[in-house]
C-alpha atoms as one frame of an Amber mdcrd trajectory, in Angstrom:
protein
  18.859 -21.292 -26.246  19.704 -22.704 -23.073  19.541 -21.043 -19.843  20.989
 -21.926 -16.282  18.787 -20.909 -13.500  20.614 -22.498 -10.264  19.315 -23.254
  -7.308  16.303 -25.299  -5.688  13.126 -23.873  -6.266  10.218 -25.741  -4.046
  10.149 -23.288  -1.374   7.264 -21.330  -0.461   9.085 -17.902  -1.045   8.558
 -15.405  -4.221  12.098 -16.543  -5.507  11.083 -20.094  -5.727   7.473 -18.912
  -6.760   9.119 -17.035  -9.462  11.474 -19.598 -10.747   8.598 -22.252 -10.732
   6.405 -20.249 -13.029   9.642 -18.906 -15.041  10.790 -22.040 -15.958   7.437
 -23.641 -17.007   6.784 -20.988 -19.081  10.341 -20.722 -20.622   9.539 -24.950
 -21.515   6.699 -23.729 -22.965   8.619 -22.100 -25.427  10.893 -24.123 -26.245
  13.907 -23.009 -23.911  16.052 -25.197 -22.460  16.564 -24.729 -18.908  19.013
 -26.106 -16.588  18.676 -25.515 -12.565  22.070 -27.139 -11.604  25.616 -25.290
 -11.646  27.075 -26.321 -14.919  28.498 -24.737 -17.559  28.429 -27.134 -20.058
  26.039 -25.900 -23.279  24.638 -22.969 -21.315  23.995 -20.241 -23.197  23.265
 -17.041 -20.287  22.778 -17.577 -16.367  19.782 -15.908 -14.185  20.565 -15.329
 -10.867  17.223 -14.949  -9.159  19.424 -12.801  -6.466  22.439 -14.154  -6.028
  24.317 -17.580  -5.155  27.199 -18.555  -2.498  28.356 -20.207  -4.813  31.428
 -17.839  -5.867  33.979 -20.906  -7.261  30.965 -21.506  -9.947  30.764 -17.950
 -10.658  34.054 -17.293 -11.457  34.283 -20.318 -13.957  30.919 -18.605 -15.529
  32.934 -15.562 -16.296  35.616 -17.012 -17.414  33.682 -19.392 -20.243  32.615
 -16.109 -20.695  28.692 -16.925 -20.570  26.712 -13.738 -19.580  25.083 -13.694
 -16.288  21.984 -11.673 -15.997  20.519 -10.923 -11.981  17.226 -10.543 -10.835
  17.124  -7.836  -7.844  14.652  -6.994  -5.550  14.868  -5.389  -2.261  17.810
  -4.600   0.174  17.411  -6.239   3.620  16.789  -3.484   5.980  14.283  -4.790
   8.754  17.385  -6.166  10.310  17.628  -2.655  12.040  15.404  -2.797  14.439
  16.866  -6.430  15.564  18.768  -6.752  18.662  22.634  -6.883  17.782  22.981
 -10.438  18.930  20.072 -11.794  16.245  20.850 -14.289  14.054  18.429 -12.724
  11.546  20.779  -9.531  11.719  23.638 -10.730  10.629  22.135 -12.865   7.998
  20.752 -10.060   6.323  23.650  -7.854   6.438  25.938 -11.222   4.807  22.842
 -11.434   1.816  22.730  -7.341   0.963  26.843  -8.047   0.988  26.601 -10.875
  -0.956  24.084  -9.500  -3.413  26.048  -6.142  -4.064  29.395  -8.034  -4.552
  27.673 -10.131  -7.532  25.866  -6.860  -8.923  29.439  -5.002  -8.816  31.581
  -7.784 -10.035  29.588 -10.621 -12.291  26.458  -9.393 -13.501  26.470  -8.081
 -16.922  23.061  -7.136 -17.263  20.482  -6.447 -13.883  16.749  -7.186 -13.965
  14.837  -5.038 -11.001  11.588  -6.309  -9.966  10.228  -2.799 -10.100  11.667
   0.992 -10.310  11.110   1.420  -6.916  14.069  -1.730  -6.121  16.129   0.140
  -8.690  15.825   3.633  -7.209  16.620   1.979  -4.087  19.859  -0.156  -5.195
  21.158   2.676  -6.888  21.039   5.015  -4.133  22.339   2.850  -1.573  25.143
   1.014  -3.501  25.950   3.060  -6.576  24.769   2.904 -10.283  24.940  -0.095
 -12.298  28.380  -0.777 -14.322  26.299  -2.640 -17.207  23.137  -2.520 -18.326
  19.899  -2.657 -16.725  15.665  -2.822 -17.197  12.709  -2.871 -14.881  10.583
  -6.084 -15.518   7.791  -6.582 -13.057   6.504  -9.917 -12.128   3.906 -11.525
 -14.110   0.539 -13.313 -12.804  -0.119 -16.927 -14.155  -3.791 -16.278 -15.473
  -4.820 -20.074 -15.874  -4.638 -20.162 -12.264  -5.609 -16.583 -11.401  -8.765
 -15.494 -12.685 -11.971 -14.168 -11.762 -15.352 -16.978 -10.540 -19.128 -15.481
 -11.753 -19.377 -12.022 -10.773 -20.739 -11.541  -7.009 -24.030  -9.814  -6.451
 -23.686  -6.372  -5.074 -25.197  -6.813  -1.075 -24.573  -4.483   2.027 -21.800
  -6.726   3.469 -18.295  -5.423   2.588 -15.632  -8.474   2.136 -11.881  -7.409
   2.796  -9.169 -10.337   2.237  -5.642  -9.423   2.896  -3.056 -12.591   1.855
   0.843 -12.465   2.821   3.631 -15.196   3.117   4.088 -13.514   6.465   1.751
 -11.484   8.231   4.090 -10.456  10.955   7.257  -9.952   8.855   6.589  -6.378
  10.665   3.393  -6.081  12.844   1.822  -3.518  10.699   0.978  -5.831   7.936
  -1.761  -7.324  10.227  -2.840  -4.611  12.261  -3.492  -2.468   8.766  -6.303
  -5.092   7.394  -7.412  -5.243  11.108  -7.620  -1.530  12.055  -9.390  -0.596
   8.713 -11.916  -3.266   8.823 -12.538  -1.861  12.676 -12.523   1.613  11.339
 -15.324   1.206   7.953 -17.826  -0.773  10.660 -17.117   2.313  13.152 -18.126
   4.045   9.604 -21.406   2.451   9.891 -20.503  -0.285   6.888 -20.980  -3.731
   7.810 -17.740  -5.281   6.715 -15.606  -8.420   7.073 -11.751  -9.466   6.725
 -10.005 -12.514   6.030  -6.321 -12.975   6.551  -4.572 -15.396   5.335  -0.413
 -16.093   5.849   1.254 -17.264   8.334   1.702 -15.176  11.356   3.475 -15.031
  15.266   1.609 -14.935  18.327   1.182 -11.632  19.353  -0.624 -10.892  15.512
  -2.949 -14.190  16.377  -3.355 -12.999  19.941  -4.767  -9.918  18.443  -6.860
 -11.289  15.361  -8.791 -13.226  18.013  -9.805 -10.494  19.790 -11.572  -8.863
  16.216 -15.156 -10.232  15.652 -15.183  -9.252  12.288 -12.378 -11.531  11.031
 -11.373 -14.823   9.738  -7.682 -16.125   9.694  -7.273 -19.171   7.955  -3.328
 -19.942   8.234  -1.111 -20.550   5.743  -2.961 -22.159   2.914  -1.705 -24.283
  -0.197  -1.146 -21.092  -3.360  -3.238 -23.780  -5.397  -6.561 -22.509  -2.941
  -5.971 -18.800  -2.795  -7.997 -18.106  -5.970 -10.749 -20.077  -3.895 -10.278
 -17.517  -1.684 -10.150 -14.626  -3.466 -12.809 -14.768  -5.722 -15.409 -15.093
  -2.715 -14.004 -11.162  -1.717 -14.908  -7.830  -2.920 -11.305  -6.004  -1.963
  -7.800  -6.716  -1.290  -5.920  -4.901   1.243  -2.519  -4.966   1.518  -0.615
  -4.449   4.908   3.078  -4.524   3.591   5.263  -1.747   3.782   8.196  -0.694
   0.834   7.249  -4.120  -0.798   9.333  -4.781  -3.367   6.783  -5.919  -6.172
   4.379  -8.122  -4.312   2.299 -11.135  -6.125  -1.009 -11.227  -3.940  -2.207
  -7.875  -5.351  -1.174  -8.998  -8.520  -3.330 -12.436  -8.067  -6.164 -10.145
  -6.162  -6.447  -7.790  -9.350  -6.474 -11.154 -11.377  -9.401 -12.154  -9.681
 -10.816  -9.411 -10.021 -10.603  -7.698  -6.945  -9.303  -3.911  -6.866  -6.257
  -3.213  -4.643  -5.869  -0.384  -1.746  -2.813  -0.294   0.021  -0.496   2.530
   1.431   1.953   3.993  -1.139   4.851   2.798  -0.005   7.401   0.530  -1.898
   5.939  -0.680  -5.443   2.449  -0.628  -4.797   1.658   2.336  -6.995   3.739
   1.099 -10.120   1.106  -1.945  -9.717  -1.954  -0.402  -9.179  -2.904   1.510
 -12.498  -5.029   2.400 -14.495  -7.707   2.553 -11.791  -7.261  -0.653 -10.607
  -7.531   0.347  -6.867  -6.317   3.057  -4.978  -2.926   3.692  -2.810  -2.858
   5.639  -0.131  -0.792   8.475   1.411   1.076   7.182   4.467   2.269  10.002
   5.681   3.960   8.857   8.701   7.636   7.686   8.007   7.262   3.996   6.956
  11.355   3.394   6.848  11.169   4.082  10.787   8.267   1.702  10.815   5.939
   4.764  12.436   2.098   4.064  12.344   0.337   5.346   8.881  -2.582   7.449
   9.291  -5.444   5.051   8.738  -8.323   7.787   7.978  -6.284   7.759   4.138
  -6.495   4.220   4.124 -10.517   4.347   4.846 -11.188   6.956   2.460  -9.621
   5.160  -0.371 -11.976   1.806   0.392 -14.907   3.477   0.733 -14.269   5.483
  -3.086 -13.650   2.069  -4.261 -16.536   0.257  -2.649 -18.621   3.143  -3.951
 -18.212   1.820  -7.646 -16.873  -1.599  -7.012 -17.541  -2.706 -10.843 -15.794
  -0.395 -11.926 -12.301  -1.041 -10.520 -12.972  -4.999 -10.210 -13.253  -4.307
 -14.673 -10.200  -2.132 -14.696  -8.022  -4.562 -12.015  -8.872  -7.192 -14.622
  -8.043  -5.190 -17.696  -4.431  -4.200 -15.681  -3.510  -7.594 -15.681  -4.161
  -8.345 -19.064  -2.376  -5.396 -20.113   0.844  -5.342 -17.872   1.510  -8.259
 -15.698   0.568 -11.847 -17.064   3.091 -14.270 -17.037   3.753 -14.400 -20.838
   4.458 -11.048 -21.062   6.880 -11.370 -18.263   8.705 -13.961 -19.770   8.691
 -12.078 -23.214  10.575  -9.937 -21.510  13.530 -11.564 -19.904  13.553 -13.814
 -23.078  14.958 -10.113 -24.895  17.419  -9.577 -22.077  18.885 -13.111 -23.264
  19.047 -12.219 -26.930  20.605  -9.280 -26.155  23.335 -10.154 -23.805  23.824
 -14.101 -25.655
């Protein structure tokens, strides 16, 4: 088998992430795996999205090679831009872009969780071909947990993000729950880590309790990680996110507010989600007293979701399993 997966892939993002990890492990086994737009020998295309590339496309369908696309989320923080942003129009061109190759090339569509297929499928219609949910997978060679940490009084929160600012709230969350458990009486500590405007660093400074260490190389987040008791996650209608993925690796227990995917990932006791009751599409403030309650249940009997977090990965989201599964879609379309 030989599979085309076009497109560069050294970028920082979680497509490039993704297709890194994909196509070592896809070597691994054996697969073939071309990254240029050819169609000589190819036996399926993945689209991790989409491409601009239309003319290439169209000769795809008509060698009649099967395309399979990888879909996450819609672009929608684009309305709450001015009209005049740059960003704006971008996004509206990429959900346009996106939809056109869902409606008119893909034959089969991969969502990166139920919550990005509920969310296609309202917005643009059902799917004209087939279709499967197949969440991102953790590399566990890189992600995994250091010597178990001795139980003390300190509290350590670490909250990790490509972009902290992507919408303010995935900074101030970390910050105003860390704030909130000392108010408790705990005696707790956050680090951040991601790159971030600022107005979020203008604010981090003025929190004693926390660290921000920038944007750090992927290969030291495990570093990171295992020297923290919790993970909490800022992000809002995330599509299926890899820190809390790597943070349950590690062994650290997720809490988070239930928005987006969150919930399909943390199972199985792994960590808690909380209600955010507050409208999170209009980008309202969540009520943080859900958010506190659901740390301190967790720090109550860390042990025992730091065993489960570990035993979620193992069961549902390593990278081979992953890649077991998009390896079927190609049988099955080829």
């Amino acid at each position: 088998m030989k599979v085309c997966i076009p497109g560069p892939n050294q970028g920082i993002g979680g497509p490039n992430s993704f297709k890194r990890n994909f196509i070592k492990q896809l070597t691994s086994l054996g697969i073939d795996v071309d990254t240029g737009f050819s169609t000589a020998d190819i036996d399926v295309v993945l689209l991790v999205g989409g491409t601009r590339n239309i003319k290439w496309l169209k000769k795809i369908r008509r060698s009649k090679i099967p395309i399979v696309q990888r879909l996450g989320p819609i672009n929608w923080l684009h309305k709450y831009t001015p009209i005049t942003s740059k960003h704006k129009w971008m996004s509206i061109a990429r959900n346009s872009l996106l939809s056109k190759i869902r409606e008119n090339f893909a034959d089969f569509v991969v969502y990166q969780s139920q919550f990005c297929k509920n969310w296609w499928t309202e917005v643009r219609g059902p799917d004209k071909n087939d279709n499967v949910v197949i969440y991102n997978g953790v590399d566990t060679t890189m992600f995994n947990p250091g010597p178990r940490r001795a139980p003390g009084s300190k509290v350590r929160l670490v909250s990790v993000e490509g972009n902290l600012s992507y919408t303010p709230q995935v900074y101030k969350t970390p910050l105003q729950v860390t704030d909130l458990l000392n108010s408790a009486g705990l005696d707790v500590e956050l680090t951040l880590v991601g790159d971030i405007n600022k107005e979020g660093l203008d604010e981090i400074y003025l929190h004693d309790r926390t660290e921000y260490l920038g944007n750090i190389p992927h290969s030291d987040v495990r570093d990171i990680l295992i020297n923290h008791d919790l993970f909490v996650s800022g992000e809002i209608h995330p599509a299926c996110p890899n820190s809390p993925l790597e943070a349950m690796a590690c062994g650290l227990p997720v809490v988070g507010f239930d928005t987006g995917a969150l919930s399909e990932l943390i199972i199985d006791n792994s960590g808690l989600c909380a209600a955010y009751e507050s409208n999170a599409w209009k980008l309202e403030s969540p009520n943080m007293d859900n958010l506190v309650n659901a740390v301190l249940k967790v720090t109550n009997d860390t042990s025992y979701y730091s065993d489960n977090a570990l035993a979620n990965i193992q069961n549902n989201f390593t990278l081979g399993n992953m890649t077991n599964e998009y390896v079927k879609v190609f049988q099955t379309v080829i």
